[in-house]
C-alpha positions as CSV (number, residue, x, y, z in Angstrom):
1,X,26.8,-11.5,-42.1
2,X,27.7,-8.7,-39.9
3,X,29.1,-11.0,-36.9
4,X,31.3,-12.4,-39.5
5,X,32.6,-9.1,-40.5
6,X,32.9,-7.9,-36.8
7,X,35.5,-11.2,-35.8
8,X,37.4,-10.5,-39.0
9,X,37.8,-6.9,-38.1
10,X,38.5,-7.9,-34.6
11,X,41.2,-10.2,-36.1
12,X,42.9,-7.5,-38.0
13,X,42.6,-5.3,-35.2
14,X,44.6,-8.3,-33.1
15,X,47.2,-8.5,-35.6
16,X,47.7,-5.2,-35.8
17,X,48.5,-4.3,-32.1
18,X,50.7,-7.8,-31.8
19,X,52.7,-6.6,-35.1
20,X,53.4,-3.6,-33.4
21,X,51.6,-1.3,-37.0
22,X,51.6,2.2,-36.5
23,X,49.1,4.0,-33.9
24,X,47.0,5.3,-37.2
25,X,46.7,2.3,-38.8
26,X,45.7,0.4,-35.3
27,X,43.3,3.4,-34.6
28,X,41.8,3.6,-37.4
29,X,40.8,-0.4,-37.4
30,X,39.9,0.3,-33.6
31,X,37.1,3.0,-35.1
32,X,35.9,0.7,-37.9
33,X,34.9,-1.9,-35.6
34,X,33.4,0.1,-33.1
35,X,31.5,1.5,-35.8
36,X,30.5,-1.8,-37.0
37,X,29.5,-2.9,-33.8
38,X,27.1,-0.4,-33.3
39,X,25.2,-1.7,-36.5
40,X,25.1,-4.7,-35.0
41,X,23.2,-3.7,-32.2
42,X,21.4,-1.1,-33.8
43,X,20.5,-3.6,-35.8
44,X,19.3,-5.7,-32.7
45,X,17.9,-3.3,-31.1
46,X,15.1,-3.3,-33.7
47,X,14.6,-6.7,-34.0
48,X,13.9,-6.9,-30.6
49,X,11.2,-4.2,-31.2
50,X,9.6,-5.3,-34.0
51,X,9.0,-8.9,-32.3
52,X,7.8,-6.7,-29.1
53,X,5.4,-5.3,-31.5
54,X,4.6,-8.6,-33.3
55,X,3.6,-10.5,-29.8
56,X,1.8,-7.2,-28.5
57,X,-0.1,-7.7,-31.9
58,X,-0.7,-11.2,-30.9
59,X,-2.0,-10.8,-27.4
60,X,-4.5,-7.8,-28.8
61,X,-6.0,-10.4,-31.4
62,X,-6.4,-13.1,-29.1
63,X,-8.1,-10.9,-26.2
64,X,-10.6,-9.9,-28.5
């Protein structure tokens, strides 16, 4: 699952700033998990439509 993937990434990321790795290597992880994290609410942010659209769908079929 993508939250999974997101606290090992953040993990890595840790260790990576803590182990003092080269700026690249630190960036680079820095860019994956930003990039991961806007999946994840990407991702939300259509879930959160679709059941908008589901109870809206609802509401129309019981007011009729």
């Amino acid at each position: 699952m993508i939250n999974d993937e997101i606290c090992k990434l953040r993990e890595k990321l840790n260790q990576s700033i803590i182990n003092g790795n080269d700026y690249s290597i630190t960036y680079q992880i820095s860019i994956e998990l930003d990039d991961l994290i806007a999946k994840y609410y990407s991702t939300q942010i259509k879930i959160s439509k679709n059941n908008k659209r589901n109870e809206n769908t609802k509401e129309l079929a019981l007011s009729q």
